[in-house]
C-alpha positions in Angstrom: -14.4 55.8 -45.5 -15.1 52.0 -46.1 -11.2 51.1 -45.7 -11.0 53.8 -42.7 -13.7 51.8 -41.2 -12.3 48.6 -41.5 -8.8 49.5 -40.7 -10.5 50.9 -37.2 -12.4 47.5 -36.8 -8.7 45.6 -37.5 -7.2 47.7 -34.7 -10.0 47.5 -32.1 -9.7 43.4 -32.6 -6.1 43.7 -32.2 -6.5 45.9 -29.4 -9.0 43.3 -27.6 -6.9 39.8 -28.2 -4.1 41.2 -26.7 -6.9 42.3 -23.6 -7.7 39.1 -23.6 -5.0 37.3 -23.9 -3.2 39.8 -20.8 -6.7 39.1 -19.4 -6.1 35.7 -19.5 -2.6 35.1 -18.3 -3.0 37.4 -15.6 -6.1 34.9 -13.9 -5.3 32.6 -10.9 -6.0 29.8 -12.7 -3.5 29.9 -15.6 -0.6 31.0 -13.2 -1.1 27.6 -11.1 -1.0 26.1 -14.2 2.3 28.0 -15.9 3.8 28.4 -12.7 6.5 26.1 -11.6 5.4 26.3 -8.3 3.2 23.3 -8.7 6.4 21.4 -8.9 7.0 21.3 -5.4 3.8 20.7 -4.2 3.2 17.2 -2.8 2.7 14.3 -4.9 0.1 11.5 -4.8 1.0 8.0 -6.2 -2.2 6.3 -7.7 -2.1 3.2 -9.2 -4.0 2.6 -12.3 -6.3 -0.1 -13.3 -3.8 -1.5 -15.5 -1.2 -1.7 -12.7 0.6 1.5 -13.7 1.6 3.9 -11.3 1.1 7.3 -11.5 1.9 10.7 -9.8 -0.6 13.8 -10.2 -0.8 16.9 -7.8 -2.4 16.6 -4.7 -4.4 19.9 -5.3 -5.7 18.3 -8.9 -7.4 15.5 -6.7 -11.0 16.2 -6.1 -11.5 16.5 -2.1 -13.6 13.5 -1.4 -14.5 11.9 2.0 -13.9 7.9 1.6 -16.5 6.2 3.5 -14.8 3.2 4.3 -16.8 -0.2 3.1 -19.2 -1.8 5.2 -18.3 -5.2 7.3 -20.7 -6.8 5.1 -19.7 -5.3 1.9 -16.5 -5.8 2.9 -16.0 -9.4 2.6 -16.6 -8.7 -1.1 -13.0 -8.9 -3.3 -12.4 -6.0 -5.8 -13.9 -7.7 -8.7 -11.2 -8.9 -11.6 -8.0 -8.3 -9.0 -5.7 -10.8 -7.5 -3.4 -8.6 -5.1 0.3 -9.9 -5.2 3.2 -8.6 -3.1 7.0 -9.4 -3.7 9.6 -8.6 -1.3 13.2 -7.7 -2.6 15.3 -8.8 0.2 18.8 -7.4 -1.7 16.7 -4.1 -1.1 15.9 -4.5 2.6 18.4 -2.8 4.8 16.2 -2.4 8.1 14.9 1.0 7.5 12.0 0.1 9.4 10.2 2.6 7.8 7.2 0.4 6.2 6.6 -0.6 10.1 6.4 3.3 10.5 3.9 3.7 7.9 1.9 0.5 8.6 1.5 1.6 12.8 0.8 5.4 11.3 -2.2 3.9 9.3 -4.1 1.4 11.2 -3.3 3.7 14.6 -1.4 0.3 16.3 0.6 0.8 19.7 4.5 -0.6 19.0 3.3 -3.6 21.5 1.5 -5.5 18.0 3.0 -4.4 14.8 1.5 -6.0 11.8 4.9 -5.7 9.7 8.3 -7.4 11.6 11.7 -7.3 10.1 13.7 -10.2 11.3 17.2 -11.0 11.0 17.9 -14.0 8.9 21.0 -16.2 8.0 20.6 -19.1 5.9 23.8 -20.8 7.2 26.9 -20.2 9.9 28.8 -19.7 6.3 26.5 -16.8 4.8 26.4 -13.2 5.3 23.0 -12.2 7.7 20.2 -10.4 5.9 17.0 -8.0 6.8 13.3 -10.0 5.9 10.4 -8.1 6.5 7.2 -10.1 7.0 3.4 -9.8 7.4 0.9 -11.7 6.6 0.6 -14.3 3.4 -2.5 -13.3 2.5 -2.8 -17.7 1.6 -5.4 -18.8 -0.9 -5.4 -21.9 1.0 -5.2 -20.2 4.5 -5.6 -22.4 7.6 -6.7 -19.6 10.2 -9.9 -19.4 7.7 -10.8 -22.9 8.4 -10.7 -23.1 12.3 -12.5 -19.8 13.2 -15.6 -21.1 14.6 -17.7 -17.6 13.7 -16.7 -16.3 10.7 -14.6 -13.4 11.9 -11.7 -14.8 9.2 -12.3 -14.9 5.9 -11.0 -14.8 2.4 -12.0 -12.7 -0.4 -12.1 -13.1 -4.1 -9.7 -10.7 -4.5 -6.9 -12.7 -2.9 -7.2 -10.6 0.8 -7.4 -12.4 4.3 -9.8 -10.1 6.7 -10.6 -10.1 10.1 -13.6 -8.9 11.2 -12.9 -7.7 14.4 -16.7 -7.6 15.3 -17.1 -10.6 15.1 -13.9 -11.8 16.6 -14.3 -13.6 19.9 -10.7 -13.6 21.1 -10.2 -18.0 20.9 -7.1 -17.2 18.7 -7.8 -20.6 16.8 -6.3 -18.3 14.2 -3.0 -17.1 15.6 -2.4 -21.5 16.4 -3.2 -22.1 12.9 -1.1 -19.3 11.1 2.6 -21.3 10.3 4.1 -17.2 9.9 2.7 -16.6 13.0 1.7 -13.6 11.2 -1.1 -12.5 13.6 -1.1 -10.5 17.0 -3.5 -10.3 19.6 -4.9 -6.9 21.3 -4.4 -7.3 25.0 -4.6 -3.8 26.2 -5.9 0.0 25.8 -5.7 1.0 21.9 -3.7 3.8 20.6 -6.4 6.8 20.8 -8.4 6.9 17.6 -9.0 9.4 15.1 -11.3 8.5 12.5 -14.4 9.9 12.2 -15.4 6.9 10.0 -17.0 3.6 11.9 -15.8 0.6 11.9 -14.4 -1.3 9.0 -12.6 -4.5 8.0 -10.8 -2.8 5.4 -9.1 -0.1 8.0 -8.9 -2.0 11.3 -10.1 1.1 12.5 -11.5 1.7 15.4 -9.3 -1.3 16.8 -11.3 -3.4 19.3 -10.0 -5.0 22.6 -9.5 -8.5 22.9 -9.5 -9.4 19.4 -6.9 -10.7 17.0 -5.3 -8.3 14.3 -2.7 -8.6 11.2 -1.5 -7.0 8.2 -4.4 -6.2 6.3 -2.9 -4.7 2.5 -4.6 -1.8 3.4 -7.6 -2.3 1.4 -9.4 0.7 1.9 -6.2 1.9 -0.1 -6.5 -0.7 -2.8 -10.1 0.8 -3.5 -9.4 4.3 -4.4 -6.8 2.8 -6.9 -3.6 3.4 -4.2 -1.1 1.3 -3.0 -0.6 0.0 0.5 1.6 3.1 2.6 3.6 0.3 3.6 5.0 0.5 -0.7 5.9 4.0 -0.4 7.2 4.6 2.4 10.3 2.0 1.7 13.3 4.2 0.8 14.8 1.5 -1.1 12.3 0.3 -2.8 12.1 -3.3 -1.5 8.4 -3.8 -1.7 5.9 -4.8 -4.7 2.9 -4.4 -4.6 0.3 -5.0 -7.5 -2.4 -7.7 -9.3 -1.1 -10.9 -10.7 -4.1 -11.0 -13.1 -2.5 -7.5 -14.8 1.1 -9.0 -14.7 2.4 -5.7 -13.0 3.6 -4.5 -9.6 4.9 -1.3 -8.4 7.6 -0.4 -5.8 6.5 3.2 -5.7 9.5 4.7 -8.7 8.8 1.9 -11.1 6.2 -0.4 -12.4 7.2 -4.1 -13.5 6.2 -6.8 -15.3 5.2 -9.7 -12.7 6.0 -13.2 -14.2 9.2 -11.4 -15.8 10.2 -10.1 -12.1 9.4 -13.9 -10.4 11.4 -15.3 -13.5 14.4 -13.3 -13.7 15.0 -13.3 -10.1 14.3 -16.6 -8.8 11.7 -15.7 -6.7 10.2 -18.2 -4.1 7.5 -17.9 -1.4 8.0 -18.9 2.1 7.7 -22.6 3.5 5.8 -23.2 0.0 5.7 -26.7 1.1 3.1 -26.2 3.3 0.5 -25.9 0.5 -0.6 -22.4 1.9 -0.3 -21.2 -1.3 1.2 -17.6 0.1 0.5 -14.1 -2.4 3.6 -12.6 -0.8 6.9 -13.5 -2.7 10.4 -13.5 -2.0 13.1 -12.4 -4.0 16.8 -13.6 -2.8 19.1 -11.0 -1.0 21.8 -11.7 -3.9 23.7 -8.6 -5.3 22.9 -6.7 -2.5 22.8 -2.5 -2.8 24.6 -2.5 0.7 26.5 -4.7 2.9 24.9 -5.8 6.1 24.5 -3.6 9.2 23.2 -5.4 12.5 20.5 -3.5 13.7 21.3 -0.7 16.7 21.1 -1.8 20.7 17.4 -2.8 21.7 15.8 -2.8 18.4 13.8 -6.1 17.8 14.9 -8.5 15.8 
């Protein structure tokens, strides 16, 4: 009877793992899991505190509202970061589509486009090439020094703000600035759709009569994300990362800094002016396509 017993306790076990286990596989939450589904559900990029980038399922992120940081809080740097970017012009073919991203972001009309992509030749004897260029982000930047209220500033963290706020519209700045990186908001903004007030870091709600520029996005930069101007490059022709971490990402691969500037020759435009510019250059030699001049009535 004893074994009979135990033979009937062995089976009813049995019985109830394999419940359990059909239990189990059968949930909603272990089919998202197994499924391979998931695989073609949209991807996030995040970028790590150590400068590595990292792609994780949208639906994995936990739905939080990003209250965008104050005008006072933000003229506070992200604390231990020096934000670098480097340009790959042998990458840059005029895709235009970092422009796209950039207007998309901070709600701009095409009138005052913080990002341009000009059409460079060195000499009559070279071959043309694509350079896209925003602003410096200088840790010696003239436009900070002539704003007579404050509404330019610089930040520990290597970023050049505006605070539109407090921006009276003398444009001190945009005479000051030798990239003539800035633009000025004459008319009617692009409708706005943020439910969030306004911030330095978005540049959002934009405010008329005041003077705008690339801004590295760094609402972005706080949640640990790149600037949508990085990942929306098809060929990859953007950095973007910290200097005090050694490592910048184009969106598909994460680099080493120093070796990237080294290996490359990298130089930073009109470096003799002693603006000391965070935005690097690297030379369009061994391209990844010949030159294409850009289509009838595109700016250039």
């Amino acid at each position: 009877m004893k074994n009979k017993a135990a033979g009937h306790r062995r089976k009813f076990l049995k019985s109830s793992v394999y419940i359990g286990v059909s239990a189990i596989a059968s949930s909603p939450f272990i089919q998202r899991c197994s499924s391979k589904e998931p695989d073609k559900e949209k991807k996030v990029k995040l970028l790590t505190t150590d400068g590595t980038l990292v792609e994780v399922n949208q639906s994995n992120l936990m739905k939080m509202s990003h209250q965008p940081a104050s005008p006072k809080e933000a003229r506070k740097g992200i604390p231990g970061r020096h934000f670098v970017m480097v340009v790959d012009l042998s990458r840059c073919r005029n895709a235009r589509k970092c422009i796209k991203a950039c207007d998309h972001h901070h709600q701009l009309t095409p009138d005052r486009p913080f990002i341009k992509v000009l059409r460079m030749q060195d000499n009559k004897a070279s071959s043309p090439y694509w350079m896209p260029k925003k602003c410096f982000h200088c840790d010696n930047p003239p436009c900070v020094k002539v704003c007579p209220v404050g509404a330019t500033y610089k930040r520990s963290d290597a970023l050049v703000l505006i605070d539109n706020k407090r921006c009276i519209g003398c444009r001190f700045c945009m005479a000051a600035c030798p990239y003539s990186a800035r633009v000025f908001n004459w008319g009617k903004p692009k409708p706005q759709s943020t439910d969030h007030s306004y911030s330095p870091e978005t540049s959002v709600p934009s405010q008329i009569g005041t003077v705008e520029k690339c801004d590295f996005c760094p609402d972005m930069l706080r949640q640990d994300k790149v600037p949508h101007c990085i990942t929306a490059c098809p060929n990859g022709a953007l950095y973007f990362g910290d200097q005090i971490a050694d490592s910048v990402t184009n969106g598909s691969e994460t680099v080493r800094l120093s070796t990237l500037l080294r290996d490359k020759a990298a130089y930073r435009y009109h470096e003799e002016l002693g603006t000391e510019p965070n935005v690097y250059y690297l030379p369009p030699s061994d391209r990844l396509f010949p030159f294409k001049e850009a289509p009838e009535g595109q700016p250039s």
